[in-house]
C-alpha positions, 0 to 999 in steps of 0.5 A: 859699568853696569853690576853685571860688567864686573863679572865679565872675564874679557881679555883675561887668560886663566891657567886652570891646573888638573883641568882635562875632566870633573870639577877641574874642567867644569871651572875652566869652562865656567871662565871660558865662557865668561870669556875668558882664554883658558890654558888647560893642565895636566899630564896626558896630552891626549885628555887635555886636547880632547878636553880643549876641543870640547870647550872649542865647540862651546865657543871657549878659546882653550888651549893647553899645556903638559906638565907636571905640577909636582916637580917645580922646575917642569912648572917653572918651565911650563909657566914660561912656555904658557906665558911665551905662547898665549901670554901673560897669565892674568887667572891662576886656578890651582885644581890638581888633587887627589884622593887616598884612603887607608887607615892612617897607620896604614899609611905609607911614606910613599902615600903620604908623599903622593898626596902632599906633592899633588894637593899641597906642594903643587899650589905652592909650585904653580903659583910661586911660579905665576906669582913671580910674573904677576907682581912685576905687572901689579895684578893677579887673580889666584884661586885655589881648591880647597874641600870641606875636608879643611874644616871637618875630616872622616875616618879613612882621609886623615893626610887629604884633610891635612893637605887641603887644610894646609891650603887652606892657610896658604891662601891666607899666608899668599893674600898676606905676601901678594896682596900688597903687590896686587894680587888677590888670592882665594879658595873654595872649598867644595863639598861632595859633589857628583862626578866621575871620581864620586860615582861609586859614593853616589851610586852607594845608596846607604852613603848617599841618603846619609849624605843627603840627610846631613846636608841641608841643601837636601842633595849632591852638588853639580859640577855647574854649581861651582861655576859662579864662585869660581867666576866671581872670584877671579873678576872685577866683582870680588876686587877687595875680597882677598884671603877667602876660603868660600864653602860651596857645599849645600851647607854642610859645614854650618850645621851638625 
């Protein structure tokens, strides 16, 4: 086996969670065509089989699954219709977030318990679920989807740090619990990247050239820069990496 073999995802089924657009869909095509068969997630059944059949034209083999990743007994029930249909799940990439700014006394209950539920509790839905089917098997690859917002917050997004802080550790408390049964559990942490859900950020020119300015890469992130993080973590290539959090950020987190 050659360096570059080890990268190679043939034969594996990845279920990527939040995955019918931006960064979600970007690592499912980057496993697809890694070779990988890709189980695609969310809620809207029209997006996903669009999503699918975009990665179909590419040569992904992608199919998808509907359900709803913040209430545990549809996960439960989406992970056994997965594993039923496609087959064991070998990938689990835990995507699905979202983003909610207000001052924090401003916050609701109601608002909190939204973000907590899509950013934190799903992780732990999803890959409990996912878990419990890879350990009898002995193997596993879980990666989880952090931010730069573990390890620096701005004015306006105090409970989407704590959440995706609170991920953060989780992926060090399931390499603690997994890894001696066989799994490899890791995150990456994006930082500001340019999709459709930071347009309005990307096209503030003010925000944008201070971003720019405050990281050392010079510029925004692509959606194709995550693609070789997310494959490498979930190959033969990071076998004895386990616990992770990778910044994927231009280096904004290492400078001041």
């Amino acid at each position: 086996m050659t360096p570059l073999d080890l990268f190679s995802l043939q034969g594996r089924t990845a279920l990527v969670t939040g995955s019918s657009r931006s960064i979600g869909y970007a690592l499912a095509r980057a496993l697809g065509l890694a070779g990988a068969r890709v189980v695609l997630n969310g809620r809207d059944r029209a997006a996903l089989e669009s999503a699918a059949q975009a990665l179909a034209t590419e040569g992904v083999d992608a199919t998808f699954e509907a359900f709803d990743v913040t209430d545990s007994t549809a996960v439960e029930m989406g992970v056994e219709a997965v594993e039923a249909r496609v087959g064991p799940i070998d990938i689990l990439v835990n995507n699905a977030g979202m983003q909610d700014r207000a001052p924090l006394e401003s916050f609701t209950d109601e608002q909190w318990e939204r973000i907590t539920a899509t950013n934190l509790d799903s992780v732990f839905y999803v890959s409990r679920a996912v878990a419990r089917r890879m350990i009898p098997r002995g193997e596993g690859r879980i990666v989880n989807i952090c931010s730069v917002q573990c390890e620096l917050s701005r004015p306006g997004i105090a409970p989407y740090a704590a959440t995706k802080a609170g991920v953060r550790m989780l992926t060090k408390g399931m390499c603690g619990d997994w890894a001696p049964k066989g799994l490899r559990v890791n995150a990456i942490a994006p930082g500001y990247f340019a999709t459709d859900l930071t347009s309005a950020l990307v096209e503030n020119r003010e925000f944008s050239d201070w971003l720019e300015r405050r990281t050392p890469a010079g510029r925004w992130g692509q959606l194709e820069d995550l693609a070789g993080t997310v494959v490498f973590l979930t190959s033969d290539a990071a076998e004895f990496v386990n616990g992770q959090t990778i910044f994927v950020d231009g280096g904004i987190t290492c400078v001041l």
